[in-house]
N, C-alpha and C positions, 0 to 999 in steps of 0.2 A: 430458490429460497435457501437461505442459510440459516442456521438453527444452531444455538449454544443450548445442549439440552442439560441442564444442571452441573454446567463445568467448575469443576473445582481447579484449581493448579499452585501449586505447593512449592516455595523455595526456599527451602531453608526456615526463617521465622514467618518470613512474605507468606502471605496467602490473598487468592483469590478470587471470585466465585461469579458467574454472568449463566442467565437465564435470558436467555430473548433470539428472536428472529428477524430476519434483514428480507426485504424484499428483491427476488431478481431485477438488477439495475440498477437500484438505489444506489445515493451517494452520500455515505454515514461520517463524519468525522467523528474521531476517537481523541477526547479532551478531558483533560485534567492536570493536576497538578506535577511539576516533577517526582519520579520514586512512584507515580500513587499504583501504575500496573500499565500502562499503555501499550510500551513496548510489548511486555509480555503477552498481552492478550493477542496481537499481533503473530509474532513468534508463535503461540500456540496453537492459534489458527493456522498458520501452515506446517505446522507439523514439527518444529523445533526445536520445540518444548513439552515433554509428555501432561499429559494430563493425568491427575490423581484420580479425580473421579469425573462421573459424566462423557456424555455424546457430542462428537460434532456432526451435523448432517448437511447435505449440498443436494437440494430437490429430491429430500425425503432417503437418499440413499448416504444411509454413516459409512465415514472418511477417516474415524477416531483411529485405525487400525493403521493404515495408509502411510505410505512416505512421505515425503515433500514432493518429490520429485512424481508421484504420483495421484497426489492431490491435484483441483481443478485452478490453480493457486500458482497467480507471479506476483510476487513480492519484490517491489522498490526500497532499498536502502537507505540512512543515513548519507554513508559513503559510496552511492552508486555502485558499489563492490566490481568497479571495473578493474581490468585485468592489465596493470602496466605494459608489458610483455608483446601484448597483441595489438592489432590496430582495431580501430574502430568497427570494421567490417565482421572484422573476427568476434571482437565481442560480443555484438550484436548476436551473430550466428551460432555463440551459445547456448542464446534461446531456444533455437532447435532442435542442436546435436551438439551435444559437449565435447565430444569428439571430431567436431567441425568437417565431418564430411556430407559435405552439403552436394546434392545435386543442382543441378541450373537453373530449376524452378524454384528451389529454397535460397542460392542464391539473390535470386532476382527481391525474394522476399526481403531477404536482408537489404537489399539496394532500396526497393521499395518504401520500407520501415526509415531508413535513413532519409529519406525524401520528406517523407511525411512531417518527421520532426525537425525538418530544417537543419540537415545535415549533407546534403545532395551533393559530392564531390569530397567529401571530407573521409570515405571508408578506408584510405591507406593512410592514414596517420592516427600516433598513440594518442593515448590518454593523456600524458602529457604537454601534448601539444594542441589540448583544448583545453577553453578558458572554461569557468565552471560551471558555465549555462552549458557550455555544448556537452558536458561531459554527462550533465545531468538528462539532455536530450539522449544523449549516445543509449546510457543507460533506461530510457522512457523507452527506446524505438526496440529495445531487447525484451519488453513485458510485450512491445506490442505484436514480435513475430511469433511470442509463446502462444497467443491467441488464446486464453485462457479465461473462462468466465468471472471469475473473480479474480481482484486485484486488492492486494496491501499495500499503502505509503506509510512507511514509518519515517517522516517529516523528512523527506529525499531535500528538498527545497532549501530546508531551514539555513542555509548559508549562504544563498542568494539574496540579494540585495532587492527590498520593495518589490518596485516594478518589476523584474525579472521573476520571482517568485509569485506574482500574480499573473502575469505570462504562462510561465509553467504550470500554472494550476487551471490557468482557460483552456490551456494545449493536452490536459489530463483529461480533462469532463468533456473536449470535443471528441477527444479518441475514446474514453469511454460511451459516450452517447453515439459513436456511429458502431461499436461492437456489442452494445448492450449489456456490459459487463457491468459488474455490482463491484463497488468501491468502497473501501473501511480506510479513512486516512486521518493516523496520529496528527494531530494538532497543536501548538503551545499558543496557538493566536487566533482569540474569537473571530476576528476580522478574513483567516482564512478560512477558517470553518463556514462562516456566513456564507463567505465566495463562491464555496467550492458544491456545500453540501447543506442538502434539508434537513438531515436529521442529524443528530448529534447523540453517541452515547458519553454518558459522562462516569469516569472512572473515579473512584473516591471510596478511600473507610475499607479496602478491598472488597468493592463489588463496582463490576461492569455494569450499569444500570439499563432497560431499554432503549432503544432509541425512541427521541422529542423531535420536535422541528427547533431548528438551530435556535431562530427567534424565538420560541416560545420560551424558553430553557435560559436565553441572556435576559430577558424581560419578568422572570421571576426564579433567580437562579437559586440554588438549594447551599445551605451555610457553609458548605464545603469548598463549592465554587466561587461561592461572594467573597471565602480567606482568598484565593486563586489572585481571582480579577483586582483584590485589590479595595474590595466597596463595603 
């Protein structure tokens, strides 16, 4: 379980504040307006953003102390944050060792992870030279060799086209549902939200609110949300 125990976080005039808990597994989408905290709350859950006040916990054991890198925490990008430079294989292989000295059994993982995400023959070529479905696989198959219990999307997808982006969001909740991982993913489209996740917090007025079930929360949204949608 996850736990925001009375988080404050603080930027500048921005403030923020989220009380609530996520169930091991769940799959939370994190929606609201642009500006209103998304990203940030994101960012601060994995550690890249200090926190003013309050606890973060991960099955009861606080993490608020913790690095990124040593948090239970991979985090997906915007911009896939792949790495020009390197090929794909290499990327991936980040996950593991930053230092990419992988032995043959964590290569194979890297092989393996690229398989998985429909990249299978593709480890020796850049980032460049993948369109920007594969690029955003390349970047999936690097959370998926961290093997890590929780996962962040801060809206990786958003520049994918429809169909492709609803692809990629089926290809998240099958890899999450065969590792059992718990998933928080930044949102701008009720429609992915619905897709993807049962619960939904909603970000607004700077507070992270509990999580709802996606439906329950579009079928009687709070005045914040109805400016949002539009209704």
């Amino acid at each position: 379980m996850l736990t925001l125990d009375g988080l404050l976080i603080r930027q500048d005039d921005f403030k923020l504040k989220a009380e609530f808990s996520v169930d091991a597994g769940a799959r939370v989408a994190v929606i609201g307006a642009s500006g209103a905290g998304k990203s940030t709350l994101l960012n601060a859950i994995a550690g890249f953003l200090e926190l003013s006040a309050g606890r973060l916990l991960w099955c009861g054991e606080d993490i608020t102390g913790k690095t990124p890198g040593e948090r239970p925490i991979s985090m997906l990008f915007q911009d896939n944050n792949l790495f020009p430079h390197l090929t794909v294989a290499q990327n991936v292989g980040l996950g593991i060792d930053p230092g990419l000295r992988l032995s043959a059994t964590q290569k194979d993982q890297v092989t393996e992870a690229l398989r998985r995400v429909g990249l299978d023959g593709f480890e020796a070529r850049k980032p460049g030279q993948l369109s920007g479905g594969q690029q955003s696989r390349a970047a999936l198959a690097r959370v998926l060799v961290q093997r890590k219990p929780l996962i962040l999307l801060d809206e990786p997808f958003s520049a994918l086209g429809p169909a492709l982006k609803a692809e990629m969001l089926d290809l998240v909740g099958e890899l999450a549902a065969e590792t059992h991982a718990t998933v928080l993913m930044v949102s701008h489209d009720p429609e992915d939200a619905g897709r993807f996740a049962a619960l939904a917090v909603l970000v607004a007025e700077g507070q992270a609110s509990a999580p709802v079930p996606v439906a329950e929360l579009m079928a009687n949204p709070p005045e914040a949300l109805k400016d949002y949608l539009g209704r």
